[in-house]
C-alpha positions in Angstrom: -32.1 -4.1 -43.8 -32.5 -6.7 -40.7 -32.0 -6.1 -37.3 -31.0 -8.0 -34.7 -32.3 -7.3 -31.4 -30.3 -7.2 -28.8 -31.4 -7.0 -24.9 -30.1 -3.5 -24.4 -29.9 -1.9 -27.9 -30.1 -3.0 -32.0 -27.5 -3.2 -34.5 -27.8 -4.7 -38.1 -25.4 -7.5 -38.6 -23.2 -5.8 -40.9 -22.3 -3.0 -38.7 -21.1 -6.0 -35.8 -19.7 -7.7 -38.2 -18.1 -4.4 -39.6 -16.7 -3.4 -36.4 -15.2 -6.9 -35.0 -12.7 -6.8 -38.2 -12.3 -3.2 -38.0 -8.7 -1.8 -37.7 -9.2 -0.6 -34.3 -10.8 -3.6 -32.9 -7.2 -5.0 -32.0 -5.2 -1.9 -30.5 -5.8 -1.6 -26.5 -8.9 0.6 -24.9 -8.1 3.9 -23.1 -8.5 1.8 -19.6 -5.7 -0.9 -20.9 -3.1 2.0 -22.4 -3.1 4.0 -18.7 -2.7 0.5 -16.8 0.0 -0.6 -18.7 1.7 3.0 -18.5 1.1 2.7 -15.2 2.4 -0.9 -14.9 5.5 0.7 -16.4 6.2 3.7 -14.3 5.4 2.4 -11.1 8.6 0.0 -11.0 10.9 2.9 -11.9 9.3 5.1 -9.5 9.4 2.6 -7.0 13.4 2.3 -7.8 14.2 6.2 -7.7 12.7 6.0 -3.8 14.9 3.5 -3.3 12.6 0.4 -3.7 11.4 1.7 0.8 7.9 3.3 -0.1 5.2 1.7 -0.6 1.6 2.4 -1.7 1.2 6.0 0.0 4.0 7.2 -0.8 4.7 6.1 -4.3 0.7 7.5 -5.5 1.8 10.9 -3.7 5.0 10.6 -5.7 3.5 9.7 -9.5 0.6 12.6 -8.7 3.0 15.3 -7.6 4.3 14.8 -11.6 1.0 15.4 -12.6 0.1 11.7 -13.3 -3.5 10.8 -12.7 -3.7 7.7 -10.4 -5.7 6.2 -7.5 -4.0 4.6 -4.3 -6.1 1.3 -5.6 -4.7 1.0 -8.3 -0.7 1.8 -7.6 -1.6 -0.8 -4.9 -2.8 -3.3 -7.4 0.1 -2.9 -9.8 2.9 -3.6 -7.4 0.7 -6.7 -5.6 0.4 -7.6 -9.6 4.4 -7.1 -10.3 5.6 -8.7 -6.6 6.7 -5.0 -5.4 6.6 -4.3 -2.1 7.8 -1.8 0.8 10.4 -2.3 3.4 8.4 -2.6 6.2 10.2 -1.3 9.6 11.4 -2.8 12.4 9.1 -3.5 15.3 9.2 -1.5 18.0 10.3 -3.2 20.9 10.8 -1.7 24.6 13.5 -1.8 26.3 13.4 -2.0 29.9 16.9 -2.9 30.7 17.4 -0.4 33.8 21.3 0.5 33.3 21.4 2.4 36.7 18.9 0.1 39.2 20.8 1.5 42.4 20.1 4.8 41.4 16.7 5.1 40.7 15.4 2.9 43.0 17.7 3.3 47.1 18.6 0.1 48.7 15.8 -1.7 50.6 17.4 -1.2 54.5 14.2 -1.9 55.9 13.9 -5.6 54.4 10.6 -5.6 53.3 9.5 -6.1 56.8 7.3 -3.2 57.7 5.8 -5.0 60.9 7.9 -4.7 63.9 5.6 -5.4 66.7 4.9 -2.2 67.8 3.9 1.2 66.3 6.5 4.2 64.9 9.1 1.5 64.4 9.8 1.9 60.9 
């Protein structure tokens, strides 16, 4: 039986060429079934919170059912299917004063606080 020598380990040719037309060759890996559930789920979930969450909250979400997932990739799959949170509104300050004459008194001195001599103001 030959071998051919490979950099990291050595196979014949028959088991290579066994395995490339082998049955199992074509259905996905373990990786590609649990991105593609997860590709799956994540929309709906996404929809049942009212498409507002976004990464955080949607991992916290799918793991609280017991669904093994990282925040990586949750954030992956919605940047993959164009899903994305409702960010909120800035925060902007208001600093209308509704009341100006009552918290700050009327200015009787003028702004002048030099009247030519001492105690005068």
């Amino acid at each position: 039986m030959k071998f051919h020598e490979w950099p990291v380990c050595r196979t014949s040719l028959a088991s290579f060429y066994r395995w490339r037309v082998s049955k199992d060759r074509g259905k996905p890996s373990g990786a590609s079934a649990i991105w593609a559930r997860s590709k799956a789920l994540i929309p709906m979930h996404h929809a049942k919170l009212d498409a507002i969450y976004g990464v955080p909250r949607i991992t916290a979400h799918l793991q609280d059912e017991g669904i093994l997932i990282t925040r990586k990739t949750v954030a992956k799959a919605m940047n993959e299917l164009g899903i994305a949170e409702i960010s909120p509104r800035a925060f902007v300050v208001k600093t209308t004063i509704a009341y100006y004459e009552e918290i700050f008194p009327p200015d009787l001195v003028k702004r002048i606080f030099d009247q030519g001599y001492l105690n005068a103001v």
